[in-house]
C-alpha positions in Angstrom: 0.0 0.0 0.0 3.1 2.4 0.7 4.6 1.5 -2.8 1.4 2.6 -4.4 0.8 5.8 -2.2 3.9 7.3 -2.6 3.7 6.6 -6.9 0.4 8.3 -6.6 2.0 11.1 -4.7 5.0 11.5 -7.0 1.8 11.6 -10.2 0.2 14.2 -8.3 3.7 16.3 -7.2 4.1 16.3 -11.1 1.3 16.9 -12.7 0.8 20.0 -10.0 -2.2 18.6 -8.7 -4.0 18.8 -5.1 -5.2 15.9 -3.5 -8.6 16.4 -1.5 -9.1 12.8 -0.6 -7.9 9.1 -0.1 -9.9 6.0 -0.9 -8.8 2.1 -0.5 -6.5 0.5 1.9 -9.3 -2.0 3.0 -7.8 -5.2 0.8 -10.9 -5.3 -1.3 -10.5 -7.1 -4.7 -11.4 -4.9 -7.8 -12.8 -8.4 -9.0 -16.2 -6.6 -7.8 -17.4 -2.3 -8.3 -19.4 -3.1 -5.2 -16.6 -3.0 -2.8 -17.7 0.0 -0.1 -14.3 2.5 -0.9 -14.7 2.1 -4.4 -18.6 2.9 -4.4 -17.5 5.9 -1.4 -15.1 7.1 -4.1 -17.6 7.6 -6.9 -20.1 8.7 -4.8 -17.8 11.7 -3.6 -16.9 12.1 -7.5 -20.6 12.6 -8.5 -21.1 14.8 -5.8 -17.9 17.2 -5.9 -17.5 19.6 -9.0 -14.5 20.4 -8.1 -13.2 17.3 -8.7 -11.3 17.0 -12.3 -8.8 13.8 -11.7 -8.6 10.3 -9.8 -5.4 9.1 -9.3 -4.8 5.4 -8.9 -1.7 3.0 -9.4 -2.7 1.1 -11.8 -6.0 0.2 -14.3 -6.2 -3.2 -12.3 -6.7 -1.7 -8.9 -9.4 0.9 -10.3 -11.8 -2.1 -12.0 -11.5 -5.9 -12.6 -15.0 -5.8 -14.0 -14.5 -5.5 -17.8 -16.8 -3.5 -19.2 -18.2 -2.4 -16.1 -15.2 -1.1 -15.6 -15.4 0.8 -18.8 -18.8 2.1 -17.7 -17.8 3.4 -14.7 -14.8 5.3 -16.4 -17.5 6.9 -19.4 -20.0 7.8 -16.6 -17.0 9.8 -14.8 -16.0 11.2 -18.3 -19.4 12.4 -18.7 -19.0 14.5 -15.2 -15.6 15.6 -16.3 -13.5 13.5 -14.2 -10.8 11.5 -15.8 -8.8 8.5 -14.5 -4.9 8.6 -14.5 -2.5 5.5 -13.5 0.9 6.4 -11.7 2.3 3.5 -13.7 0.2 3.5 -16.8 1.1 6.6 -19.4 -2.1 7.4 -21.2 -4.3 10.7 -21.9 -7.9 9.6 -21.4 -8.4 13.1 -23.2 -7.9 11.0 -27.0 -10.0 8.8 -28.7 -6.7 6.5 -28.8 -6.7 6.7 -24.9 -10.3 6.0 -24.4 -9.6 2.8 -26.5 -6.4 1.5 -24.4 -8.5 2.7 -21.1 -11.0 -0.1 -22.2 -8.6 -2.5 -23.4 -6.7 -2.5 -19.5 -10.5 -3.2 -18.4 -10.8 -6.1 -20.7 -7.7 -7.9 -19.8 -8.0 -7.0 -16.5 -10.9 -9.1 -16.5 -9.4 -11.5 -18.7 -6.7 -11.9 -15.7 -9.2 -12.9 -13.2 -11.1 -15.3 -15.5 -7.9 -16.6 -15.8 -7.3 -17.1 -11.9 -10.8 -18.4 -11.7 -10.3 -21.2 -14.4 -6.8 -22.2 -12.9 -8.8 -22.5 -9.1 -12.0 -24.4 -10.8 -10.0 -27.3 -12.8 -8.4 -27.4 -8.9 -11.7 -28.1 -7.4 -12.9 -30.5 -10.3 -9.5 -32.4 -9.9 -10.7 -32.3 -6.0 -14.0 -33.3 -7.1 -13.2 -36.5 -9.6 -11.1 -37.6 -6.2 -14.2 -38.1 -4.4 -14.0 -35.2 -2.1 -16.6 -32.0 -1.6 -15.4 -29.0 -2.7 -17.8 -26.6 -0.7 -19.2 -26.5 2.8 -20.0 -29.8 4.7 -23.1 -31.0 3.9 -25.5 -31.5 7.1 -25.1 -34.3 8.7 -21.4 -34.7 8.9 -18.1 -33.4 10.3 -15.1 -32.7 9.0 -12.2 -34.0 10.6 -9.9 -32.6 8.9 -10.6 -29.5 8.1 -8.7 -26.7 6.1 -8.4 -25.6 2.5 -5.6 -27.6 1.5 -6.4 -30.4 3.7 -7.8 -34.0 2.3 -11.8 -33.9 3.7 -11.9 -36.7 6.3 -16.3 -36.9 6.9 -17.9 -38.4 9.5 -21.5 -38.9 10.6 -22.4 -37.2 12.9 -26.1 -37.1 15.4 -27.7 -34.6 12.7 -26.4 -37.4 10.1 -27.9 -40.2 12.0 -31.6 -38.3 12.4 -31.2 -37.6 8.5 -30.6 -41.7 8.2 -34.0 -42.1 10.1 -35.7 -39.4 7.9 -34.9 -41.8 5.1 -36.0 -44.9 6.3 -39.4 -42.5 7.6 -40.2 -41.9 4.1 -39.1 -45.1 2.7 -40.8 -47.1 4.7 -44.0 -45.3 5.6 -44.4 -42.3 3.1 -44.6 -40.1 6.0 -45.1 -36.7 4.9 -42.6 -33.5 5.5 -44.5 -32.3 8.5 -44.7 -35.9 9.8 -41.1 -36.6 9.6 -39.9 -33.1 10.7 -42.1 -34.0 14.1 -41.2 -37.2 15.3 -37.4 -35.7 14.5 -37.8 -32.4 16.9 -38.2 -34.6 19.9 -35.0 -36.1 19.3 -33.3 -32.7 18.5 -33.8 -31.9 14.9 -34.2 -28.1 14.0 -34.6 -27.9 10.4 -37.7 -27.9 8.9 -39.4 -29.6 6.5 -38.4 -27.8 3.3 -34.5 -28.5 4.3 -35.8 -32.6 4.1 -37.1 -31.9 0.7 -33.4 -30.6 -0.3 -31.6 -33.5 1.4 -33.6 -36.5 0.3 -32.9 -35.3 -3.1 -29.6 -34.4 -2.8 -27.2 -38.0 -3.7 -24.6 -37.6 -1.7 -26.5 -39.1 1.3 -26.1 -41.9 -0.8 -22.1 -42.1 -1.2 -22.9 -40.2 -4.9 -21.6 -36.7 -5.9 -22.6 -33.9 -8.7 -22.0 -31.0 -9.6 -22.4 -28.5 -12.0 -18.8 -28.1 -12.2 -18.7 -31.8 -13.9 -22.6 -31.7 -15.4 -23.5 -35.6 -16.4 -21.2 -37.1 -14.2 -22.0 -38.9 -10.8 -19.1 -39.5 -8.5 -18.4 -42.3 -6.3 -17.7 -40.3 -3.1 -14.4 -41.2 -0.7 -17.3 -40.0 2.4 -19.2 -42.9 4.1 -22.8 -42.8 2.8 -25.6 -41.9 5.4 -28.0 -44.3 3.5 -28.0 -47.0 1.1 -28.8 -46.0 -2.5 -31.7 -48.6 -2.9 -33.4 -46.4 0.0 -31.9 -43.1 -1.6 -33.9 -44.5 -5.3 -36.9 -45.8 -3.2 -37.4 -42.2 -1.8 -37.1 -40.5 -5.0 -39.2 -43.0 -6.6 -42.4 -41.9 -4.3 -41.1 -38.3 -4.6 -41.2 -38.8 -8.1 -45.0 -40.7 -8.7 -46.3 -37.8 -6.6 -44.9 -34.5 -8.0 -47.3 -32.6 -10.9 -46.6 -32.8 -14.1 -47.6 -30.0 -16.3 -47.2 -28.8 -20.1 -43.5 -30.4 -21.2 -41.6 -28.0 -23.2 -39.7 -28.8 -25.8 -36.2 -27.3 -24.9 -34.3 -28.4 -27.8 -37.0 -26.6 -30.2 -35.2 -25.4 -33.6 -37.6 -22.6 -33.4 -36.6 -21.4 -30.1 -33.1 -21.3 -29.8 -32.2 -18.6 -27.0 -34.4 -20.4 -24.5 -32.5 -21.1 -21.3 -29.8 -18.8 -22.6 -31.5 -15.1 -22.3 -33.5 -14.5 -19.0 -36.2 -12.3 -18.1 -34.7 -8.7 -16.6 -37.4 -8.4 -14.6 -37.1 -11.3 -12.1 -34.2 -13.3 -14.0 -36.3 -16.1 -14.9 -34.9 -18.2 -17.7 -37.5 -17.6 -20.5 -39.3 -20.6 -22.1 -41.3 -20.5 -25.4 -44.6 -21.8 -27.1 -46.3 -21.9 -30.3 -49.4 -20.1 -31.1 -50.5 -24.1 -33.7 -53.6 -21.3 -35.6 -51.1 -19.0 -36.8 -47.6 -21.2 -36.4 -46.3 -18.4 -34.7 -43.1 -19.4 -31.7 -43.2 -16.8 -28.9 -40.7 -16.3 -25.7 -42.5 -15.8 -22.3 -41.2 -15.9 -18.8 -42.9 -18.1 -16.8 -42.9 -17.0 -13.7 -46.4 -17.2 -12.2 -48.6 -13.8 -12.3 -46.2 -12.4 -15.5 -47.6 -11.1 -18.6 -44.2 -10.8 -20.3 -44.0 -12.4 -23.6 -42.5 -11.5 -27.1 -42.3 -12.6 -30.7 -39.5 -15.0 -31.2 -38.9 -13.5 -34.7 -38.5 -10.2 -33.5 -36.7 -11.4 -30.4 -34.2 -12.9 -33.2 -33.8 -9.9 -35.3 -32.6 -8.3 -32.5 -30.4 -10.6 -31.4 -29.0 -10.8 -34.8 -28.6 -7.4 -34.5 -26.8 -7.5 -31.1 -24.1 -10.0 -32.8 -23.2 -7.4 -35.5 -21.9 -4.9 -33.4 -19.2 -7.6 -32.0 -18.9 -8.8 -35.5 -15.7 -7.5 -37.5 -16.9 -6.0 -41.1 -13.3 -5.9 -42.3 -11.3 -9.2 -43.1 -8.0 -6.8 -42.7 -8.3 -6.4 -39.4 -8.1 -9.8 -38.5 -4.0 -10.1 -38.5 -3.7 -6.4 -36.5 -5.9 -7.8 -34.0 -4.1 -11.0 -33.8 -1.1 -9.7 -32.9 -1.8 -6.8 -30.7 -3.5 -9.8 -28.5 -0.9 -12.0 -29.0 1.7 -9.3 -28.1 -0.3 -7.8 -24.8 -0.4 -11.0 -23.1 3.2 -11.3 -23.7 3.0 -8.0 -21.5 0.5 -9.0 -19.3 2.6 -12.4 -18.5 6.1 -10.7 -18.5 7.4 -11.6 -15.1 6.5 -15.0 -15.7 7.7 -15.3 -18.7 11.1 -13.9 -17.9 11.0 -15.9 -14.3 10.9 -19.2 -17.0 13.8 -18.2 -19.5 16.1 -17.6 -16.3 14.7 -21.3 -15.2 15.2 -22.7 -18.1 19.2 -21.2 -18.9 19.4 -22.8 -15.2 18.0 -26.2 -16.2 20.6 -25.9 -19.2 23.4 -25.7 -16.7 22.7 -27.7 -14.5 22.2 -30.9 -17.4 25.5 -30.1 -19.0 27.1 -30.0 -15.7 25.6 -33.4 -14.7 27.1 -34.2 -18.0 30.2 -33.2 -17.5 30.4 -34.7 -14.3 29.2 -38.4 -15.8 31.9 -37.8 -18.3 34.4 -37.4 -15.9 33.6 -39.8 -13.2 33.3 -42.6 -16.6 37.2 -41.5 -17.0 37.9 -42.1 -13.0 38.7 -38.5 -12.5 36.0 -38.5 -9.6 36.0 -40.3 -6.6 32.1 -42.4 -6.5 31.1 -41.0 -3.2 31.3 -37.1 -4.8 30.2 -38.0 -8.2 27.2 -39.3 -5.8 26.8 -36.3 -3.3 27.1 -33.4 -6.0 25.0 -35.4 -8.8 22.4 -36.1 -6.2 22.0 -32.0 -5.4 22.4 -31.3 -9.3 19.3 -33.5 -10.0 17.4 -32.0 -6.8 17.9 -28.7 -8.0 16.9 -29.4 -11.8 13.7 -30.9 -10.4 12.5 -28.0 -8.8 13.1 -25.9 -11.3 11.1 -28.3 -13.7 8.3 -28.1 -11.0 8.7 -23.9 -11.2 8.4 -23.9 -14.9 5.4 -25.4 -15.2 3.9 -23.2 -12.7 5.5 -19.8 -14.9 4.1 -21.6 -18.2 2.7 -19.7 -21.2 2.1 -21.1 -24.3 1.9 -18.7 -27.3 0.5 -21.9 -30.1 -2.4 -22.7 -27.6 -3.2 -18.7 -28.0 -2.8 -18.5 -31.4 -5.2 -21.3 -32.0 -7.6 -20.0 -30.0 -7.5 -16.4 -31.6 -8.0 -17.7 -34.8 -11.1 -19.8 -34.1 -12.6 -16.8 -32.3 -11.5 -14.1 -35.1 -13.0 -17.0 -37.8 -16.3 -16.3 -35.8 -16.0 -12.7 -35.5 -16.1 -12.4 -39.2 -19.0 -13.8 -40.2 -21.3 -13.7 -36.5 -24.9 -13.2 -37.2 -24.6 -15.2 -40.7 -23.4 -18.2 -39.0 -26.1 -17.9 -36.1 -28.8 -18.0 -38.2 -27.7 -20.4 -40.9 -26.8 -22.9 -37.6 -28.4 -25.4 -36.9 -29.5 -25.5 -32.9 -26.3 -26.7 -31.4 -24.6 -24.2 -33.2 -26.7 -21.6 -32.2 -26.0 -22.3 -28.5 -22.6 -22.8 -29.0 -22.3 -19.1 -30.8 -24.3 -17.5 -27.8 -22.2 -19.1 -25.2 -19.0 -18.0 -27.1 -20.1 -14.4 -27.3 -22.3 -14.2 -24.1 -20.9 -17.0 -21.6 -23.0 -15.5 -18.7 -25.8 -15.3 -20.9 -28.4 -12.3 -21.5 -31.2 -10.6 -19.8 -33.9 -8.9 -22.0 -36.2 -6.1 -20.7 -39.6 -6.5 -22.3 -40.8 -3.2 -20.9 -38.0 -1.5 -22.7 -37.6 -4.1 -25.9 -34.1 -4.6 -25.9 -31.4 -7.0 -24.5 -28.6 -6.4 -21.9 -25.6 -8.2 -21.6 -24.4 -9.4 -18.3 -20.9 -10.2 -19.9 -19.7 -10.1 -23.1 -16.0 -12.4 -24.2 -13.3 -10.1 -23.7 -12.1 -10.6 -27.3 -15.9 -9.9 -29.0 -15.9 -6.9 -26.7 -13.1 -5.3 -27.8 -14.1 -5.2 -31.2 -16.4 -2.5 -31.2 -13.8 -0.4 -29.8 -11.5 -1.1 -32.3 -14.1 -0.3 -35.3 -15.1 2.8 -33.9 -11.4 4.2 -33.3 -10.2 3.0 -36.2 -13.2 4.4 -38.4 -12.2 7.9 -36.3 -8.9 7.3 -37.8 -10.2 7.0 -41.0 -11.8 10.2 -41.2 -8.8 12.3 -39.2 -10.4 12.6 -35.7 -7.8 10.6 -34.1 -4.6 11.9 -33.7 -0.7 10.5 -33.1 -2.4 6.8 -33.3 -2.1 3.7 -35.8 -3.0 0.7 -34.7 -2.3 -1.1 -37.9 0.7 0.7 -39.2 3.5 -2.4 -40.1 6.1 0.1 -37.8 4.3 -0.4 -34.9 3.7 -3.8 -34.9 7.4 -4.4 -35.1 8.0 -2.3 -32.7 6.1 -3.8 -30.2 4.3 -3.0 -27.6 7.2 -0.8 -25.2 9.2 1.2 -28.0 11.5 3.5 -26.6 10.5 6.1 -23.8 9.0 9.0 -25.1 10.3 12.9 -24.4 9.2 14.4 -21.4 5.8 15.8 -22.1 3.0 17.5 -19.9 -0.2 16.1 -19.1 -2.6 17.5 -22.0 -0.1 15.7 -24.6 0.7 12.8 -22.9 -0.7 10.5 -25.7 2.0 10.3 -27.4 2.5 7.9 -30.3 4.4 5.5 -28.0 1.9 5.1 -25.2 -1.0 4.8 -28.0 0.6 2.3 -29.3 0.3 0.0 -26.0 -3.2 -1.3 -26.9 -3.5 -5.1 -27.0 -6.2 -7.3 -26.6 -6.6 -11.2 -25.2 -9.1 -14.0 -25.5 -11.6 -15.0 -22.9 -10.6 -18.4 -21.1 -7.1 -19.2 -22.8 -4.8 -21.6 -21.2 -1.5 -20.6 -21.5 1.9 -22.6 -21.1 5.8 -22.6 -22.1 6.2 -25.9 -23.3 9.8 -25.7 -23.4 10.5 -21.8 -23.9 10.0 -22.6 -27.6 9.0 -19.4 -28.0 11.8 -17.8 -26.4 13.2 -15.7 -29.6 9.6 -14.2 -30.2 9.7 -13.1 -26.1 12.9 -12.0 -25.4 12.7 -9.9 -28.4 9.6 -8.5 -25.9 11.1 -6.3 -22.8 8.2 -5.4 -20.7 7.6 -3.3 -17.4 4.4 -5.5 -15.4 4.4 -4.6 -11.9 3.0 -6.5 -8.9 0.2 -3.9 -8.3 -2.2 -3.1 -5.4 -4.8 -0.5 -4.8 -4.8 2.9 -4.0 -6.9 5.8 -5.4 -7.1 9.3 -4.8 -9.3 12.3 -5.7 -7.6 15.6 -7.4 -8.7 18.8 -7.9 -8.6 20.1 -11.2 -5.2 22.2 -11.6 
């Protein structure tokens, strides 16, 4: 937190500004906009003409959120505040700084999608092991409790009650009530919509799902409370007496964003029907007491309309884009990447040098019990740093692939939506929207929760580069061959002050990445392409502050 002060201090000391106000130091993640200094911040912002600048360390402190982020910053813009990172040069004045302002917000989400993936394979390996990955369910303890401990459950009195609330309903098709009586005398406190949960729930039964592994049942390593031919029995009678009503068709042809876009009202999941006299297919939620329902072909038109503005109209931007996301990840991953080359001229060492020694000790010229002692730390040490590299690994292939399946997509969006077939469809909206969409009937139009950090970027890019096109943006070329081989961190620019700080150097630090790439070394084969790459990333924190305008 220091670090970070003092760089926002020496910003301000600079640029001759005069703080009024700190915000941060409370160790919230910028993962969320609804952390309490960050909404105090704003709030102050709104409220305070006066108030022309916020300083903060870095983009990724400000906003994790993606394009919330990039909300948050236009909605200041619009009250004439500007953001400014002590350790990012950029004049959020330009059309040029606008777009790498929104590009730091994409990766910046993009990092912690990244983080997320890496901890949920960790829980799914967890999972496919037999073990919970969440709270303890009721009805047993945890002996061995911790985050990176192996789960050791046990049954415990609530576990045993549970047992008998099985057998209850097996045996005697007691009902909720029933069951949750007899139970309070013997000191059960949970009532009878928590059986409902539990005798549907398999892991009472030595079974385990999850949504993490959908269509997979799990033999768990736990001791099962009861048998799963009582567990089945249960269901069954669950199952004879629960209500039937109208079965909709979910894989309908006709209604292919069912499931996918939800109501914004109440967030219901909408369903569909056909109107058989006219052959018409409408979208409704249906939630009990709502009226809200809409024409699927207009509903389609306008989501075909939705994918064009992420859709990329000109095949030759397709290699520009492809390397400035290529070449900002390289950025974004720097230390790591530079942590692996030095592990890597280690390993090299360390092999020759066990080679060396081999050689020699094959001639006589070393004695068995050192050849033994200093081979022994040799292959130690080259272990560890085999373990270190694959924990530093970035693969710049498994990118590239991924880029070009996405950018093969961008080209041709809506087309290939509505010439899919239904699994096609789905798999095109889950690319594009993988938290899916809310629609507002009142207001007749959709909203996207989240949009894939690469189809969300392309807008940008259109827009500034059509700007380009007709002069309004100034000292910036994306697409210019001399920028591209420069790279992303030419040479320093010229002292400058702050109204022309966007200088052709810092513009040309915007880069872009794909959502949910896996990234690895796989042998530093790409080490000429990154050391030809010298990047500043710093570990950052958070710290904002609020300036007056000068």
């Amino acid at each position: 937190m220091e670090t970070q002060l003092n760089h926002c201090h020496n910003l301000a000391h600079k640029k001759q500004l005069n703080i009024l106000r700190y915000f941060g130091g409370e160790h919230d993640s910028a993962k969320t906009d609804e952390r309490k200094e960050f909404k105090r911040m704003l709030e102050y912002a709104r409220r305070n003409k006066e108030i022309g600048y916020i300083l903060i360390y870095a983009y990724s402190r400000f906003s994790r959120t993606g394009g919330g982020g990039m909300a948050i910053i236009e909605e200041l813009k619009q009250l004439g505040v500007y953001i400014i990172s002590a350790t990012q040069e950029i004049d959020a004045h330009t059309s040029s700084g606008t777009l790498q302002e929104g590009m730091h917000m994409v990766f910046s989400r993009y990092d912690n999608d990244v983080r997320r993936e890496t901890s949920m394979n960790a829980m799914i390996t967890k999972l496919r092991n037999g073990h919970i990955t969440g709270s303890v369910p009721y009805g047993y303890t945890n002996m061995n409790p911790g985050k990176k401990q192996t789960p050791n459950l046990q049954i415990n009195k609530l576990g045993e009650l549970i047992r008998e609330a099985f057998l209850l309903k097996a045996n005697h098709d007691l009902s909720y009530n029933e069951i949750t009586k007899r139970l309070n005398k013997k000191g059960w406190t949970k009532g009878a919509k928590r059986l409902s949960e539990i005798f549907r729930n398999p892991f009472y039964c030595g079974l385990m799902v999850s949504t993490l592994v959908p269509g997979e049942v799990i033999e768990g390593k736990h001791p099962p409370i009861v048998s799963q031919e009582v567990f089945l029995k249960v269901n069954g009678i669950l199952a004879d007496k629960r209500t039937l009503g109208h079965k909709y068709n979910r894989d309908d042809e006709n209604l292919p964003l069912k499931q996918t876009v939800r109501s914004e009202s109440d967030k219901t999941p909408l369903t569909g029907y056909i109107v058989k006299k006219k052959g018409l297919y409408y979208y409704k939620n249906n939630t009990p007491g709502s009226k809200e329902n809409k024409s699927a072909k207009q509903m389609h038109e306008m989501f075909k309309q939705l994918l064009a503005e992420y859709a990329l109209i000109d095949e030759n931007m397709v290699g520009p884009i492809k390397t400035l996301m290529i070449e900002m990840c390289v950025q974004q991953h720097k230390e790591s990447i530079e942590e692996a080359i030095a592990l890597e001229a280690r390993l090299s060492e360390i092999e020759k040098d066990i080679e060396t020694m081999e050689l020699r000790h094959a001639l006589g010229k070393i004695e068995d019990e050192i050849f033994d002692k200093y081979r022994s730390q040799f292959v130690t040490e080259a272990i560890g740093i085999k373990e270190k590299l694959v924990n530093c690994s970035f693969e710049l292939s498994n990118l590239e692939k991924a880029v070009d399946t996405a950018l093969t997509y961008a080209l041709q969006l809506p087309v290939l939506w509505e010439s899919g077939d239904l699994e096609e469809k789905r798999r095109i909206q889950n690319i594009v929207f993988p938290a899916g969409l809310t629609f507002d009937f009142q207001g007749g139009q959709y909203r996207t929760n989240r949009v894939n950090e690469l189809f969300s970027f392309i807008p940008m890019f259109t827009r500034v580069s059509g700007e380009k096109k007709k002069g309004t943006v100034d000292k910036f070329d994306l697409l210019s061959p001399s920028v591209l081989e420069a790279g992303i961190e030419p040479a320093l620019p010229k002292e400058q002050d702050f109204e022309s700080s966007a200088s052709t150097s810092s513009a040309t630090r915007a880069f872009l990445l794909l959502d949910g790439v896996r990234l690895a070394t796989n042998g530093c084969k790409n080490r000429e392409f990154i050391q030809n790459h010298k990047y500043a990333r710093k570990k950052v924190g958070r710290q904002s502050g609020a300036t007056r305008k000068p």
